[in-house]
N, C-alpha and C positions, 0 to 999 in steps of 0.2 A: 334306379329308383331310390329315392333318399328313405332313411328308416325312420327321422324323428325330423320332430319340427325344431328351428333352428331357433334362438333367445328374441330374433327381431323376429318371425315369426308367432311365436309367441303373444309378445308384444302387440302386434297388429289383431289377433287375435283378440285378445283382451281389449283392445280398444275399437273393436267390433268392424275393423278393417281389412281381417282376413282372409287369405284367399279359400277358396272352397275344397283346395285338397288339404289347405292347414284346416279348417273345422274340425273335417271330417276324421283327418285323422286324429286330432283331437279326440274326438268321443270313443275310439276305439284302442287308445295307446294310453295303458296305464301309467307308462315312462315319463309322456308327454302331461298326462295330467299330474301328473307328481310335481315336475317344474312348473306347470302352470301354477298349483298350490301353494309352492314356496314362494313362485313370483309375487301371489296376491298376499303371503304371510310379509315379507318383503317391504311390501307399499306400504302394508298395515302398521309394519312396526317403525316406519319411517313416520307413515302421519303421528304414529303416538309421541313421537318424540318433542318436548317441551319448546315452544315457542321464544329462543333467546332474543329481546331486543333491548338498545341501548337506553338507558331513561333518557327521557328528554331534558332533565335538567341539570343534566351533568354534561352541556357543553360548555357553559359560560367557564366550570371550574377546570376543562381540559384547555382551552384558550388559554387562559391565565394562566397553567403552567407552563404552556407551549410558549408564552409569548418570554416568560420568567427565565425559562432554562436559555433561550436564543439571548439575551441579555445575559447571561451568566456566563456565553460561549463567547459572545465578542467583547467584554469585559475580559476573560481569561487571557484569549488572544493578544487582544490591545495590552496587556501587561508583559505576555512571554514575547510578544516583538519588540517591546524597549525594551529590555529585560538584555535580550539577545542583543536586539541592534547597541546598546551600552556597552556590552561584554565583548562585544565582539571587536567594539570603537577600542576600547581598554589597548584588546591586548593588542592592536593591530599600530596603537600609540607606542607601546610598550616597545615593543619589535622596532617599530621603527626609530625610536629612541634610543635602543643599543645598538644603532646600525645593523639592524640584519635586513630589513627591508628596504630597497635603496637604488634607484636607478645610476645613483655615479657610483665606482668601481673606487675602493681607495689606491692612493697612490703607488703607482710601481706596480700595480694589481691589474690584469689583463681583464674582460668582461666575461670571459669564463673562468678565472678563479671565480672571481667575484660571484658567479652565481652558485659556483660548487661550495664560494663559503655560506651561501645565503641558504642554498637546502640542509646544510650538514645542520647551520642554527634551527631552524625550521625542524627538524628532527629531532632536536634536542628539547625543543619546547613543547613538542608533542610527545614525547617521554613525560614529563613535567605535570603532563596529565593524568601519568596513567591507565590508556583507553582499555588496556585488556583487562582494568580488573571495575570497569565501571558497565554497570547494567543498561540497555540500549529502547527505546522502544523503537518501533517495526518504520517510521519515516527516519531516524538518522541513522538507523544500523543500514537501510537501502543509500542514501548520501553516500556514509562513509565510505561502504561497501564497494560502490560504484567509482568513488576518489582512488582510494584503495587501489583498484582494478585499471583505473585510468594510470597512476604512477606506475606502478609494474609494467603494462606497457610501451612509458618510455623509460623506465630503464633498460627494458631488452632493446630498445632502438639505439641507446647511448653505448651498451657493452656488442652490439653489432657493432657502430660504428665504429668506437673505439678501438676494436679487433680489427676493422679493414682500413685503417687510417682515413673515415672519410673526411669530408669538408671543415672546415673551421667553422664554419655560420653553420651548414648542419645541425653539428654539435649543439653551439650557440643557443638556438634556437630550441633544441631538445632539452638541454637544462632550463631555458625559462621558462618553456613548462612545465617543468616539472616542478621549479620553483612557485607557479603559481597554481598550481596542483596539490603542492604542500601549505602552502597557506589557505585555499581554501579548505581541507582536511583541516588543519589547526583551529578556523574557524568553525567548521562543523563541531568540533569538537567541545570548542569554548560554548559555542549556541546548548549546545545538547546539558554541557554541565551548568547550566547557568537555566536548562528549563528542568532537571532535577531539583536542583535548591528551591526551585518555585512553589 
């Protein structure tokens, strides 16, 4: 046999839907009427509570801002994507203007020099930037992060092969990505410094 009545108990009670052993015990269990009391203290202080609602004529001026700030976000946008897409055109002119970016191999140059010259450039120009002493927000620190993450990768595939003498295209093939692994980083990075200046 249960000793109190239980909160939905209660509740049914108070809403005059209770069964007849909760009444009952009700009127005899001081316990019980102590929560019933709190429960009604409860309601009471609930209804007392101040009626919040929005004025009505403060939608036109929340529209207005809503519509103000979404034109201030795709005006910012549409500026840091030229901004970027410029900078990035720059330096990708630049690069490829001092020959470091360059599908012919200069002469006497095998297509794996040629790519190990093209990352060692790539490395240097990302020096140039100074990424570790520049502040990041939370979408190119994840880019880099992930670039980053992806070159390391294959250079453990490069110092693998390297160590077991594999394939010549293997290889090949490993440096050009990594080649274009390092120019997208370079570009991440041009993007990132060129949405600081903004």
């Amino acid at each position: 046999m249960r000793k109190h009545c239980t909160m939905s108990e209660l509740l049914a009670v108070r809403d005059g839907e209770g069964s007849a052993w909760a009444r009952a015990h009700l009127e005899e269990c001081p316990f019980c009427q102590q929560e019933m009391d709190m429960l009604y203290g409860r309601v009471a202080a609930l209804r007392a509570l101040p009626a919040h609602r929005p004025p009505r004529d403060r939608w036109a001026a929340i529209k207005a801002q809503a519509v103000r700030d979404r034109r201030t976000t795709v005006v910012r946008r549409s500026a840091f994507g030229a901004l970027a897409a410029a900078a990035a055109i720059a330096v990708l002119v630049g690069i490829r203007g001092i020959g470091v970016v360059g599908p012919t191999p200069a002469s006497g140059q095998t297509e794996l020099e040629t790519l190990m010259a093209q990352s060692r450039q790539l490395e240097t120009t990302l020096q140039t930037y100074d990424p570790a002493g520049r502040v990041l927000n939370a979408r190119a620190a994840g880019v880099i992060a992930d670039l980053e993450d992806r070159i390391a990768l294959v250079d453990a595939g490069i110092s693998q092969m390297t160590a077991r003498n594999g394939s010549r295209d293997d290889l090949i093939s490993l440096w050009r990505d990594r080649v274009d692994l390092m120019d997208a980083l370079v570009n991440a990075h041009v993007t990132r410094a060129a949405y600081v200046g903004f």
